[in-house]
N, CA, C and O atoms as CSV, one atom per row, in Angstrom:
chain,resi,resn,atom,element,x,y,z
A,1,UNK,N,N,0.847,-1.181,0.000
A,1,UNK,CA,C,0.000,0.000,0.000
A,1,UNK,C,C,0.889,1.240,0.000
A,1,UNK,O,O,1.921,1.225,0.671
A,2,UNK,N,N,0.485,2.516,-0.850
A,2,UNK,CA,C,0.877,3.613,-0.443
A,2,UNK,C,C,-0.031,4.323,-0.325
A,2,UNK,O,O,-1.256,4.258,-0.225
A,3,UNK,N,N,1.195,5.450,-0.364
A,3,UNK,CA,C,0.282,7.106,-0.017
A,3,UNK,C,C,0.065,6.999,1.312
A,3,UNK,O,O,0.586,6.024,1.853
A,4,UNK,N,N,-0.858,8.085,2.297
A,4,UNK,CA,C,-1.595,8.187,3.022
A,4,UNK,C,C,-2.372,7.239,4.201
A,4,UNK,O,O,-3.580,7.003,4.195
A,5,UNK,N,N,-1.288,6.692,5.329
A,5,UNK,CA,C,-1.816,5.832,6.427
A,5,UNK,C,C,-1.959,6.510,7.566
A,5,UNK,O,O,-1.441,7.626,7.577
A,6,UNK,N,N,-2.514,6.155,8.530
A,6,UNK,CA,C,-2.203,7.054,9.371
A,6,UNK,C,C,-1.331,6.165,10.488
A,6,UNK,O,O,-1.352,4.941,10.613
A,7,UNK,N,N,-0.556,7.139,11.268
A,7,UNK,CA,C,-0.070,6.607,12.313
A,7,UNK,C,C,-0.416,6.340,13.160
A,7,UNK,O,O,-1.632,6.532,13.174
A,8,UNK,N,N,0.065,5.800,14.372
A,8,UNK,CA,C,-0.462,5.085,15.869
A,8,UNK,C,C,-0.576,5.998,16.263
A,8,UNK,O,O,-1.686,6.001,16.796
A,9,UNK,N,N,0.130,7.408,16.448
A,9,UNK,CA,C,0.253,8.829,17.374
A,9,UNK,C,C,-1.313,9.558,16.607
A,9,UNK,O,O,-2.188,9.662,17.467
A,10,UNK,N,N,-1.613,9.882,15.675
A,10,UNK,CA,C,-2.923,10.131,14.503
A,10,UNK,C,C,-4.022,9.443,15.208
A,10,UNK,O,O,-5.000,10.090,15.583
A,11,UNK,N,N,-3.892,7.722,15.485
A,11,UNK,CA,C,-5.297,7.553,15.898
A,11,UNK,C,C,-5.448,7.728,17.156
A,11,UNK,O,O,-6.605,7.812,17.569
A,12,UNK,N,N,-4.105,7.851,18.299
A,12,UNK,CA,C,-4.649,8.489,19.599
A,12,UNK,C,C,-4.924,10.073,19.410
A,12,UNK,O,O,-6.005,10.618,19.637
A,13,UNK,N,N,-3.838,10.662,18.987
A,13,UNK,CA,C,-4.994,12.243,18.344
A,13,UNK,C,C,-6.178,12.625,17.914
A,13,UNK,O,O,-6.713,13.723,18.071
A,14,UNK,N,N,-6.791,11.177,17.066
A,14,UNK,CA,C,-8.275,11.532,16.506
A,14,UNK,C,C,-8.775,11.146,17.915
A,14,UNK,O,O,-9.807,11.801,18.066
A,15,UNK,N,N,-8.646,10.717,18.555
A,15,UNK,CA,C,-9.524,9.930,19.888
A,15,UNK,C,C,-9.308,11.209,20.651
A,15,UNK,O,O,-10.435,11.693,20.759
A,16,UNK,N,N,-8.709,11.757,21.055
A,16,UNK,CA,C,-8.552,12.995,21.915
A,16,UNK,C,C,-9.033,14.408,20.990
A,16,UNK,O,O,-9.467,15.407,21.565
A,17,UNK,N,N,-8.911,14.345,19.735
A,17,UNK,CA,C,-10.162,15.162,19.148
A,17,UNK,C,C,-11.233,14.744,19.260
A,17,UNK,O,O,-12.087,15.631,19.252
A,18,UNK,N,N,-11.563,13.853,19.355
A,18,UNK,CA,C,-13.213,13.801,19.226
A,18,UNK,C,C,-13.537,13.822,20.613
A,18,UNK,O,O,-14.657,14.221,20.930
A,19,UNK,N,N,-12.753,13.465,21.467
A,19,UNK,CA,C,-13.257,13.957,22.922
A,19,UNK,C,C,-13.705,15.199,23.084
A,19,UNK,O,O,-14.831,15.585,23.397
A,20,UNK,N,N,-12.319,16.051,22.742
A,20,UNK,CA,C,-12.770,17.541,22.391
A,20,UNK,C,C,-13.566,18.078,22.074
A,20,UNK,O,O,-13.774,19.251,22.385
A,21,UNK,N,N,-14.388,17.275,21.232
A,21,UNK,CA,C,-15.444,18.348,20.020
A,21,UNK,C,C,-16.426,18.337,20.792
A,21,UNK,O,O,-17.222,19.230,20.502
A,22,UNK,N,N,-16.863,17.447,22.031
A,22,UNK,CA,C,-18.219,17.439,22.725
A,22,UNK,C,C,-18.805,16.429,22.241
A,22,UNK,O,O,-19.892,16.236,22.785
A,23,UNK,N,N,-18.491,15.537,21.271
A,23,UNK,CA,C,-19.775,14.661,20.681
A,23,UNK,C,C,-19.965,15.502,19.184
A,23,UNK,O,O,-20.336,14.631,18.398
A,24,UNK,N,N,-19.885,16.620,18.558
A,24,UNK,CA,C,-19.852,17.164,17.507
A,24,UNK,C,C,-19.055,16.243,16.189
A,24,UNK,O,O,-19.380,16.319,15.004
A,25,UNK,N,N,-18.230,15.599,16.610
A,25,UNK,CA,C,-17.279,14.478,15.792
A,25,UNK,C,C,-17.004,13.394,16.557
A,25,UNK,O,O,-16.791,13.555,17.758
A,26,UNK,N,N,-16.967,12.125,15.979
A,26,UNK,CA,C,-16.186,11.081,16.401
A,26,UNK,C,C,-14.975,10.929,15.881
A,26,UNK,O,O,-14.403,11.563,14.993
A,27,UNK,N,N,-14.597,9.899,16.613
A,27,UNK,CA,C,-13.173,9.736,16.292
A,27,UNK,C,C,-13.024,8.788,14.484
A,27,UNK,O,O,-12.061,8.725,13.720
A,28,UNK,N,N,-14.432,8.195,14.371
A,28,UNK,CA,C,-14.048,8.030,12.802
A,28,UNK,C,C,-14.348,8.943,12.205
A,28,UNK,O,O,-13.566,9.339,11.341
A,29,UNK,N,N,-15.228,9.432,12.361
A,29,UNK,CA,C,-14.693,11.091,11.395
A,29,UNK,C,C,-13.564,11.489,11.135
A,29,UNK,O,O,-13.037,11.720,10.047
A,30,UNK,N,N,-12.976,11.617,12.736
A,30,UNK,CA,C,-11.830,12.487,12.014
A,30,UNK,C,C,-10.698,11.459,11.460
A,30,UNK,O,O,-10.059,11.995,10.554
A,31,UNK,N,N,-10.334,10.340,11.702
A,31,UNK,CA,C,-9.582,9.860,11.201
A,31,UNK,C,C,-10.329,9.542,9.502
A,31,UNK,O,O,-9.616,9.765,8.523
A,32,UNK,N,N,-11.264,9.206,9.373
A,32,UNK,CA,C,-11.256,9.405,7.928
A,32,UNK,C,C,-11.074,10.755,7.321
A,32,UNK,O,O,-10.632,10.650,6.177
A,33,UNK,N,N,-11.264,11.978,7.694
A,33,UNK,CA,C,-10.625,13.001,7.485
A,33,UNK,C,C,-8.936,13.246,7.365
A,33,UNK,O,O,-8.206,13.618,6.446
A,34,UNK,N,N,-8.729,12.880,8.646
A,34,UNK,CA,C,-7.294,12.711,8.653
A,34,UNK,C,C,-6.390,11.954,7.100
A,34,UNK,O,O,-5.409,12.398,6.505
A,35,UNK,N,N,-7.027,10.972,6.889
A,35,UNK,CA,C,-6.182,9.669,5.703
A,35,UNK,C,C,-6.327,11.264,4.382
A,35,UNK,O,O,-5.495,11.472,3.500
A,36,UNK,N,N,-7.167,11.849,4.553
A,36,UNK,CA,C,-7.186,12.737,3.141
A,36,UNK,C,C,-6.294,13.848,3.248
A,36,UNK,O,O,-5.854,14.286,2.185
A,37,UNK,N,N,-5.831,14.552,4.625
A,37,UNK,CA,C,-5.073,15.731,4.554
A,37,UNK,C,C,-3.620,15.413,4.676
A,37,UNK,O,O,-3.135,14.307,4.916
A,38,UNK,N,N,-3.154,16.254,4.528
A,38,UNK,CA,C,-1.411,16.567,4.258
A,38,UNK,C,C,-1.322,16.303,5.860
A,38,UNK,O,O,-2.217,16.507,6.681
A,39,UNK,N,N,0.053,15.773,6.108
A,39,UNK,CA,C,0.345,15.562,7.490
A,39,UNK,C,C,1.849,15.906,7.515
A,39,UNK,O,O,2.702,15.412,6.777
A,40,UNK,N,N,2.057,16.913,8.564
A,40,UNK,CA,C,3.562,16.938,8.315
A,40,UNK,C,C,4.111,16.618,9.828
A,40,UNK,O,O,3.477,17.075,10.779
A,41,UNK,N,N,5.197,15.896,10.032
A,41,UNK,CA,C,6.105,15.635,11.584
A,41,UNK,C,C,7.792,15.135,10.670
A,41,UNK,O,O,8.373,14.360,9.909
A,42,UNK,N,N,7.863,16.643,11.762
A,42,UNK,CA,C,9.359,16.746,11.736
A,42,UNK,C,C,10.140,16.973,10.307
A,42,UNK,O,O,11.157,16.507,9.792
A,43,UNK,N,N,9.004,18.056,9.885
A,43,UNK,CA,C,9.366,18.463,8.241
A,43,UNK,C,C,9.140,17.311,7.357
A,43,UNK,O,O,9.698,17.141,6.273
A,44,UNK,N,N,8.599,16.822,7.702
A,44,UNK,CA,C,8.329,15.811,6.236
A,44,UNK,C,C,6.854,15.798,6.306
A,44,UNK,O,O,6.198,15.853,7.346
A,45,UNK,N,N,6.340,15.712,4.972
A,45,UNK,CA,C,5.428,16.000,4.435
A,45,UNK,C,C,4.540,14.942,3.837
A,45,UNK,O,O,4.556,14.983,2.607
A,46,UNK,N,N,3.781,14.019,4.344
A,46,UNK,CA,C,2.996,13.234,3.507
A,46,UNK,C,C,1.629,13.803,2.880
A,46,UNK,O,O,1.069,14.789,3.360
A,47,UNK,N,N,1.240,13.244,1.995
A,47,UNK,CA,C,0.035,13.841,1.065
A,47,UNK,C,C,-0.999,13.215,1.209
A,47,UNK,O,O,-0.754,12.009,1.213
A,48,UNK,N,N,-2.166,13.463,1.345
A,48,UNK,CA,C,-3.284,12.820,2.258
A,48,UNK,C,C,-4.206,12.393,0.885
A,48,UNK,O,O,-4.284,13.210,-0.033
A,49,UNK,N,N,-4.900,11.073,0.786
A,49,UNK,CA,C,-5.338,11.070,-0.312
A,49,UNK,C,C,-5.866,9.401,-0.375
A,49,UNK,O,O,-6.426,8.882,0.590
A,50,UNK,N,N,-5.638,8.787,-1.447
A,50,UNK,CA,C,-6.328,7.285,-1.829
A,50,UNK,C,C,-5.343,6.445,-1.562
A,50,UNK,O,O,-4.299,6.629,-2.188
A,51,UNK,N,N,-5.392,5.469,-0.714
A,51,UNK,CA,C,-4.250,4.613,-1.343
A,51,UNK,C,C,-4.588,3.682,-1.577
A,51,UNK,O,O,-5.743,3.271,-1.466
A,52,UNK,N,N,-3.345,2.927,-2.090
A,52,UNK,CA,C,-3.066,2.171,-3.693
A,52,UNK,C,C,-2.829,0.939,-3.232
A,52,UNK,O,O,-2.131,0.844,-2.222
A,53,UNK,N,N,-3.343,-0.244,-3.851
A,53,UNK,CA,C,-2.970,-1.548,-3.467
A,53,UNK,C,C,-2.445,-2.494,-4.233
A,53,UNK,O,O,-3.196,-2.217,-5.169
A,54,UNK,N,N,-1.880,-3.276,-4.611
A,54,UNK,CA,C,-1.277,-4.196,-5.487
A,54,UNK,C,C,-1.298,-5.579,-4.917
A,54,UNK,O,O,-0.864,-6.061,-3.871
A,55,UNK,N,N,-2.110,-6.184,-6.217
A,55,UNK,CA,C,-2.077,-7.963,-5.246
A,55,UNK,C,C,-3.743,-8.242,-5.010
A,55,UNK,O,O,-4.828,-8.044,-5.558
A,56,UNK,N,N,-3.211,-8.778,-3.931
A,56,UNK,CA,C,-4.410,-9.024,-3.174
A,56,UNK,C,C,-5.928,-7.772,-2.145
A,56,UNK,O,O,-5.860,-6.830,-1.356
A,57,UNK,N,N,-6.868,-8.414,-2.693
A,57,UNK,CA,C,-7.860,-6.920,-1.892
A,57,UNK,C,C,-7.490,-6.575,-0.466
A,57,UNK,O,O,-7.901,-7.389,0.361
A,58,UNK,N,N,-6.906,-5.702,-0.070
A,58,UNK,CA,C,-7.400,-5.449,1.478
A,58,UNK,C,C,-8.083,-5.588,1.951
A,58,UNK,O,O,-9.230,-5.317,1.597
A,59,UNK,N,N,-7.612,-6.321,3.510
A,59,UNK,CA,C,-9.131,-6.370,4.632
A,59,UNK,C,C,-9.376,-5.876,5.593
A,59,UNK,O,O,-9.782,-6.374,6.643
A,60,UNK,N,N,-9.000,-4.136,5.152
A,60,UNK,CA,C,-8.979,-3.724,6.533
A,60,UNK,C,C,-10.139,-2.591,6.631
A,60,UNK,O,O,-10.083,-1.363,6.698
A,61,UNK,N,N,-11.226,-3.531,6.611
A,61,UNK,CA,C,-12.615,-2.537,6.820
A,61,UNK,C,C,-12.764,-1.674,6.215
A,61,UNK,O,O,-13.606,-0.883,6.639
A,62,UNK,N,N,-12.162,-1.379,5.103
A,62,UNK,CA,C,-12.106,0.065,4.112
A,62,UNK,C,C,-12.649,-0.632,2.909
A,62,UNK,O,O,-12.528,-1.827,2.642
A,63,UNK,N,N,-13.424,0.526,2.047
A,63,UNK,CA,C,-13.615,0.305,0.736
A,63,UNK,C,C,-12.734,0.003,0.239
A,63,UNK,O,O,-11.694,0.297,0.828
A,64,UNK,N,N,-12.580,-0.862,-1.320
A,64,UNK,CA,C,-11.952,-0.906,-2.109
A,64,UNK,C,C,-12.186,-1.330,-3.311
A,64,UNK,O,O,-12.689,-2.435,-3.518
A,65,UNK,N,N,-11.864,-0.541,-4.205
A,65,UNK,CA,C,-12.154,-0.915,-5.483
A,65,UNK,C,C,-11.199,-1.439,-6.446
A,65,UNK,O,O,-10.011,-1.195,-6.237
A,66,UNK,N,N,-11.595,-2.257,-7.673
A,66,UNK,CA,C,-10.559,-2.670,-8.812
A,66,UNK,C,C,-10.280,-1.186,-9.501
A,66,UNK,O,O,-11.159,-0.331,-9.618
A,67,UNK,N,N,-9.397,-1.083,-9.782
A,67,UNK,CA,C,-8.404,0.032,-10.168
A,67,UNK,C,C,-8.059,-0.600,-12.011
A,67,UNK,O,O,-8.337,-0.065,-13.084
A,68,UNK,N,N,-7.510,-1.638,-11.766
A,68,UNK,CA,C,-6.654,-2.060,-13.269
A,68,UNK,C,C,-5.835,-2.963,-12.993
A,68,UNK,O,O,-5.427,-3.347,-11.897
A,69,UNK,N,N,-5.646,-3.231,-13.819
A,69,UNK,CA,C,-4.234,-4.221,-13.744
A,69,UNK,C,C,-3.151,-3.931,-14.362
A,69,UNK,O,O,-3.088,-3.666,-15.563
A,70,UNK,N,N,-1.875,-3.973,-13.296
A,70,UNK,CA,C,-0.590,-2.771,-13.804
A,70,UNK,C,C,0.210,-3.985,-15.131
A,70,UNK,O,O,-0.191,-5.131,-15.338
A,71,UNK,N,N,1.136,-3.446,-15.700
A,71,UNK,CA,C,2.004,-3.964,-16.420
A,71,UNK,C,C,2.517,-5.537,-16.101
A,71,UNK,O,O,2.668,-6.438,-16.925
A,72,UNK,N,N,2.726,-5.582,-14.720
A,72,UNK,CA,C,2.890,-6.755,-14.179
A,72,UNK,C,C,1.469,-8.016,-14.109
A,72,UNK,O,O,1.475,-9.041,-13.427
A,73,UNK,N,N,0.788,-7.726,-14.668
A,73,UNK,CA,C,-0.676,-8.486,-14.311
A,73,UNK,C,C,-1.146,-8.399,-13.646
A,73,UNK,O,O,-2.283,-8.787,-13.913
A,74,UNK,N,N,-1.015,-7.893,-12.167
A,74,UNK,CA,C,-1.813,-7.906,-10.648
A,74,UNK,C,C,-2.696,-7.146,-11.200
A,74,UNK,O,O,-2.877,-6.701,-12.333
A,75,UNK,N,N,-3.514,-7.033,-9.621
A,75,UNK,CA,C,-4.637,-6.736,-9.597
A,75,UNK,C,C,-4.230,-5.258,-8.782
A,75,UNK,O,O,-3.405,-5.137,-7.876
A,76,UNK,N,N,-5.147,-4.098,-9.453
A,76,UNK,CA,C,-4.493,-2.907,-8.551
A,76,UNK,C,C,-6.034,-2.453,-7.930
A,76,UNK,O,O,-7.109,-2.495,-8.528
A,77,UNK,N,N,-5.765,-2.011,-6.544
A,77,UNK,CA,C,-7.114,-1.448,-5.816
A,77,UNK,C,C,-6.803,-0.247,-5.278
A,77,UNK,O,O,-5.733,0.033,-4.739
A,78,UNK,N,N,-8.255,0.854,-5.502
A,78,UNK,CA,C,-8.134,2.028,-4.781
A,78,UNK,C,C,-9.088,1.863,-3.910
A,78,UNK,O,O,-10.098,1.160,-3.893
A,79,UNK,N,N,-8.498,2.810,-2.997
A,79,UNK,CA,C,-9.254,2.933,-1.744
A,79,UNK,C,C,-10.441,3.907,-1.854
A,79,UNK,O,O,-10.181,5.060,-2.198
A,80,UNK,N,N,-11.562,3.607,-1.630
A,80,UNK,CA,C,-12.573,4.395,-1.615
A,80,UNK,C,C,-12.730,5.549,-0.512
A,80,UNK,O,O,-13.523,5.335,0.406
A,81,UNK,N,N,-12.002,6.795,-0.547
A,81,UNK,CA,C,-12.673,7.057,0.508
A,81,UNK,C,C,-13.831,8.495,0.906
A,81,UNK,O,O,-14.213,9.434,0.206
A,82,UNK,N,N,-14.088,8.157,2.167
A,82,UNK,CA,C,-15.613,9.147,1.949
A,82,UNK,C,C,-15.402,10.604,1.478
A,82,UNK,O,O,-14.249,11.034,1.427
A,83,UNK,N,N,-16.564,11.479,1.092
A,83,UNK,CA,C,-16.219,12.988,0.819
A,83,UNK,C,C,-15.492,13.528,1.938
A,83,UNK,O,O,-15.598,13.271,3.137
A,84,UNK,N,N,-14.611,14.455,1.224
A,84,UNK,CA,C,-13.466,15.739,2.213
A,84,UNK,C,C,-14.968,16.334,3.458
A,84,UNK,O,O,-16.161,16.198,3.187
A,85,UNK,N,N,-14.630,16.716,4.247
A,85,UNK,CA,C,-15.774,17.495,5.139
A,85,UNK,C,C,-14.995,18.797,5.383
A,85,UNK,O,O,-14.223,18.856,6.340
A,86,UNK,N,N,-15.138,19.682,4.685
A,86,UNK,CA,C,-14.216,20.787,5.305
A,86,UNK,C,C,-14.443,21.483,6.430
A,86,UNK,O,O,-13.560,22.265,6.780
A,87,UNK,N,N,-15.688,21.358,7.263
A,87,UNK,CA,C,-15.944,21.488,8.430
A,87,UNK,C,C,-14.894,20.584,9.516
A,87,UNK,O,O,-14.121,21.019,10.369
A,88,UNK,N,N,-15.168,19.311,9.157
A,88,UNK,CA,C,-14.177,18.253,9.950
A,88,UNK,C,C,-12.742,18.709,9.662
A,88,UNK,O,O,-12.082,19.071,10.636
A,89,UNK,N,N,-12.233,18.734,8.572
A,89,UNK,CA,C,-10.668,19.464,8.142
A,89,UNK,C,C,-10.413,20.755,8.547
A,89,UNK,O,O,-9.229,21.001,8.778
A,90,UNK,N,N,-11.263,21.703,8.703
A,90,UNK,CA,C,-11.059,22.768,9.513
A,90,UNK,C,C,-10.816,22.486,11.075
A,90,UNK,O,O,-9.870,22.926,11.729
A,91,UNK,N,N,-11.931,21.607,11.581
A,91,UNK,CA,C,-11.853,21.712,13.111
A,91,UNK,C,C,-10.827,20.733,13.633
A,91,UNK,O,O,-10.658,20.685,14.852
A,92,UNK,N,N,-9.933,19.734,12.621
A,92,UNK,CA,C,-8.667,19.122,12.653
A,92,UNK,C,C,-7.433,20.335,12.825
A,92,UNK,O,O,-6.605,20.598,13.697
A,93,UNK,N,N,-7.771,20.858,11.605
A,93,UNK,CA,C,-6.081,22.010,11.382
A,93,UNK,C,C,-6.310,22.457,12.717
A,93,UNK,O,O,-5.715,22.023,13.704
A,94,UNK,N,N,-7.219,23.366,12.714
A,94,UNK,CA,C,-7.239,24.298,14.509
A,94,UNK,C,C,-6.732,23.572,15.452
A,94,UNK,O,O,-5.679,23.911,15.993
A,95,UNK,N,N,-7.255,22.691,15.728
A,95,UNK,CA,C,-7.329,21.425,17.604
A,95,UNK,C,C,-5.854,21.141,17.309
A,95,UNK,O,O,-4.997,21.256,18.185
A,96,UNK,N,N,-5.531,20.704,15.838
A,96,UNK,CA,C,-4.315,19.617,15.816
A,96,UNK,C,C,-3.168,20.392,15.964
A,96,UNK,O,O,-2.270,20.295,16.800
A,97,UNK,N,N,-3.327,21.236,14.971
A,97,UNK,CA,C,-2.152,22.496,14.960
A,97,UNK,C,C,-1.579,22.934,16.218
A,97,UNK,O,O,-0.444,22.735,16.650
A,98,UNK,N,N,-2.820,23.738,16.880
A,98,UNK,CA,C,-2.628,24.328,18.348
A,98,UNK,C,C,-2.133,23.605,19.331
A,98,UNK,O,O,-1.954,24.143,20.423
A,99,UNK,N,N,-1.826,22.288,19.135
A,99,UNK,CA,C,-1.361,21.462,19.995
A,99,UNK,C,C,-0.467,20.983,19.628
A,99,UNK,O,O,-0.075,20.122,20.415
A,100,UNK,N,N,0.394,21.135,18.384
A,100,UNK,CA,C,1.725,20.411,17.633
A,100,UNK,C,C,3.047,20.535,18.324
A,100,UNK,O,O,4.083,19.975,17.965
A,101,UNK,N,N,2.916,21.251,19.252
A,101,UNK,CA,C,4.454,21.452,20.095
A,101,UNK,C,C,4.402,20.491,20.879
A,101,UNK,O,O,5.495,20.281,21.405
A,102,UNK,N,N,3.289,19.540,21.312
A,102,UNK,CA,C,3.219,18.607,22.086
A,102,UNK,C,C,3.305,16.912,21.271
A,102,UNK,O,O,3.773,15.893,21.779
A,103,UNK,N,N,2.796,17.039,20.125
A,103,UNK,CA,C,2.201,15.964,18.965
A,103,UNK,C,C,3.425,15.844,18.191
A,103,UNK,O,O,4.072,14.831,17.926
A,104,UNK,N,N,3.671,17.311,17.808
A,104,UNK,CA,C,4.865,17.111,16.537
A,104,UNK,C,C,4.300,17.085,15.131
A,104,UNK,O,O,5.004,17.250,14.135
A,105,UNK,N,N,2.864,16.848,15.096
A,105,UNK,CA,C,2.542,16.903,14.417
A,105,UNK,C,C,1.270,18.275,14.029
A,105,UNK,O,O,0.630,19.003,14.788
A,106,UNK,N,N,1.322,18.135,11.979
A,106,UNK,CA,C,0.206,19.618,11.744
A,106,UNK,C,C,-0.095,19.067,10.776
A,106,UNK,O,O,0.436,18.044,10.343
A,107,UNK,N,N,-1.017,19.683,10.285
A,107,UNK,CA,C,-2.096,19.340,9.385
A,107,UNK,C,C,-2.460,20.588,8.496
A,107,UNK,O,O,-2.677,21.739,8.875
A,108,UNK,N,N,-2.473,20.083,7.242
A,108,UNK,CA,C,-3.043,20.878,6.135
A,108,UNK,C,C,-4.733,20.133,5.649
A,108,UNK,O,O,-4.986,18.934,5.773
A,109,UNK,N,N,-5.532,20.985,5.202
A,109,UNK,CA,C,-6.702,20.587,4.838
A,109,UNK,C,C,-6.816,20.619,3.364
A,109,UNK,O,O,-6.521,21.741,2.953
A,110,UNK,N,N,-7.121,19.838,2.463
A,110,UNK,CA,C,-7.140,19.487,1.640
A,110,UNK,C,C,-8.653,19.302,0.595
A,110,UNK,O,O,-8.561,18.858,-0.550
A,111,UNK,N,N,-10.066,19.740,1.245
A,111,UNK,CA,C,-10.917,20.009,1.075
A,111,UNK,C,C,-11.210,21.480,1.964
A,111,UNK,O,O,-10.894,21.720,3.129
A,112,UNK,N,N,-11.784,22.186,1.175
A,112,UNK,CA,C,-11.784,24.168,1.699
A,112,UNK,C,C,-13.310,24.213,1.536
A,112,UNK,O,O,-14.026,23.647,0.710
A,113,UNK,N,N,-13.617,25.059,2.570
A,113,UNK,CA,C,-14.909,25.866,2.327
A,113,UNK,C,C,-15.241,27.003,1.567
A,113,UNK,O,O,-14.714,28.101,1.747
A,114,UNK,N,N,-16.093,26.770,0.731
A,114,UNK,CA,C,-16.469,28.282,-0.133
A,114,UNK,C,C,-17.648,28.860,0.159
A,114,UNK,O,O,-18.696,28.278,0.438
A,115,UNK,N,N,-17.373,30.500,0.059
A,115,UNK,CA,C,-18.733,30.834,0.553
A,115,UNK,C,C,-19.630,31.297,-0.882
A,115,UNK,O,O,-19.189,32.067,-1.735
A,116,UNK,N,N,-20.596,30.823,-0.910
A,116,UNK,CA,C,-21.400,31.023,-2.192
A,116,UNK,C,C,-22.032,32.190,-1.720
A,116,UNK,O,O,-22.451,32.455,-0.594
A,117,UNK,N,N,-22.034,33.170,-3.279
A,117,UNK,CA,C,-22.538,34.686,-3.614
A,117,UNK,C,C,-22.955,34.331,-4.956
A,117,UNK,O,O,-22.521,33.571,-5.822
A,118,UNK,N,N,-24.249,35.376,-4.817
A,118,UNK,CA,C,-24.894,35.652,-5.804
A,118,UNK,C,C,-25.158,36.443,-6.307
A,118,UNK,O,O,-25.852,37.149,-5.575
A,119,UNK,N,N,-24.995,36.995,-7.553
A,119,UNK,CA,C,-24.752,38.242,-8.073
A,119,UNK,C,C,-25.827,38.366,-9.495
A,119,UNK,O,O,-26.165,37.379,-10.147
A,120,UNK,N,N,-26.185,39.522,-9.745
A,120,UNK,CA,C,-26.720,39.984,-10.922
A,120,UNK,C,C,-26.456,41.112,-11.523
A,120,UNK,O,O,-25.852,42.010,-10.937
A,121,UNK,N,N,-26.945,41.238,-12.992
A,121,UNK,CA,C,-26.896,42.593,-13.515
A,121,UNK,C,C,-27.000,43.096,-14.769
A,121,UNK,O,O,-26.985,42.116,-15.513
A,122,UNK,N,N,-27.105,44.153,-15.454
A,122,UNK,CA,C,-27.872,43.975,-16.844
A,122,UNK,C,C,-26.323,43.603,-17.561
A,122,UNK,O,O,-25.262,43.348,-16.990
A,123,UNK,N,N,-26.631,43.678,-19.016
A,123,UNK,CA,C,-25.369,43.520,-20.105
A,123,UNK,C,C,-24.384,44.553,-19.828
A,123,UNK,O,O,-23.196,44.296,-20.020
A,124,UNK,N,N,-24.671,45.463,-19.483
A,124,UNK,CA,C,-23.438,46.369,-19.059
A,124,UNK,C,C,-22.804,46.321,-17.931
A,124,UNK,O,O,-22.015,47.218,-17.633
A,125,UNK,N,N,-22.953,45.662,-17.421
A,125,UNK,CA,C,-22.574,45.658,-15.473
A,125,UNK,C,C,-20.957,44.710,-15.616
A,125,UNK,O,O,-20.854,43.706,-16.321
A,126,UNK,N,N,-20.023,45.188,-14.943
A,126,UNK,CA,C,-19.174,44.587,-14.745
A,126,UNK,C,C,-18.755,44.198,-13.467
A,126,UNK,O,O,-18.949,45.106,-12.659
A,127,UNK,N,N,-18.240,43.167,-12.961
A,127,UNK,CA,C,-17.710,42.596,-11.214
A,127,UNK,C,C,-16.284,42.685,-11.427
A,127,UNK,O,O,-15.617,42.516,-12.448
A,128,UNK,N,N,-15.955,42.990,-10.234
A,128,UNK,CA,C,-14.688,42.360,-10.179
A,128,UNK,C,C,-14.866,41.718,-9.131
A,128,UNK,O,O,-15.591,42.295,-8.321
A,129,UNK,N,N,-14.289,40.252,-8.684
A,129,UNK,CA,C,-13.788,40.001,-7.617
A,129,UNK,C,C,-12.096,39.735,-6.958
A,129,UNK,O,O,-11.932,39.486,-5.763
C-alpha cells in the first residue's frame, strides 16, 4: 500500500479530538478526514489522499475498489474514501495544529470551504472580484 496511512500517534490524536469536540465528531470522522489531509512531523510531508494496493484486496474494513491491472498483471485497488468534510478538516487544522508542540505533528486541509454569492446585472454591469 501507499500514499496516506495514518499513524499510531494520529489515531490516539483523533480519539482525543473527538473527545474535544463534545460529541460534535467522532473519532471516525476524524480519522477518515485525517487519511485525506497533508500531514507533516518533523518536516516531512505526507500527502493525504487514496491509497493504492497491489495484489491481493485489502481487509482492513475500508472500501476498495478494482483500479486495473498494472504492467505486471496484478490486480491494482483504490481505496474508496468518503467525501473531504471541510468542516471536519477545519476543526482538525485548529485542535491539531494548536497542539503540535506537544504531537509534533500539523495538518493541512485538503478540502476548503467556499462561501457562495450571488450576483446579478444587466449587459453592461461589470464585477470584479
Amino acid at each position: 500500500m501507499y500514499n496516506r496511512q495514518l499513524h499510531p500517534q494520529e489515531v490516539s490524536l483523533a480519539k482525543r479530538l473527538a473527545d474535544a469536540s463534545g460529541g460534535k465528531y467522532t473519532q471516525t470522522q476524524i480519522e477518515n478526514q485525517m487519511a485525506q489531509m497533508n500531514m507533516t512531523e518533523g518536516g516531512q510531508t505526507e500527502s493525504g489522499g487514496v491509497r493504492v494496493a497491489v495484489g491481493a484486496q485489502p481487509q482492513d474494513g475500508t472500501d476498495w475498489q478494482p483500479y486495473g491491472i498494472n504492467q505486471a498483471g496484478q490486480q491494482v485497488w483504490a481505496q474508496s474514501l468518503s467525501s473531504g468534510d471541510a468542516g471536519v478538516q477545519s476543526y482538525i487544522v485548529q485542535s491539531a495544529n494548536s497542539i503540535s508542540n506537544s504531537t509534533g505533528l500539523t495538518y493541512q486541509a485538503t478540502t476548503l470551504q467556499y462561501t457562495q454569492i450571488s450576483m446579478s446585472g444587466g449587459l453592461g454591469s461589470c464585477f470584479h472580484l
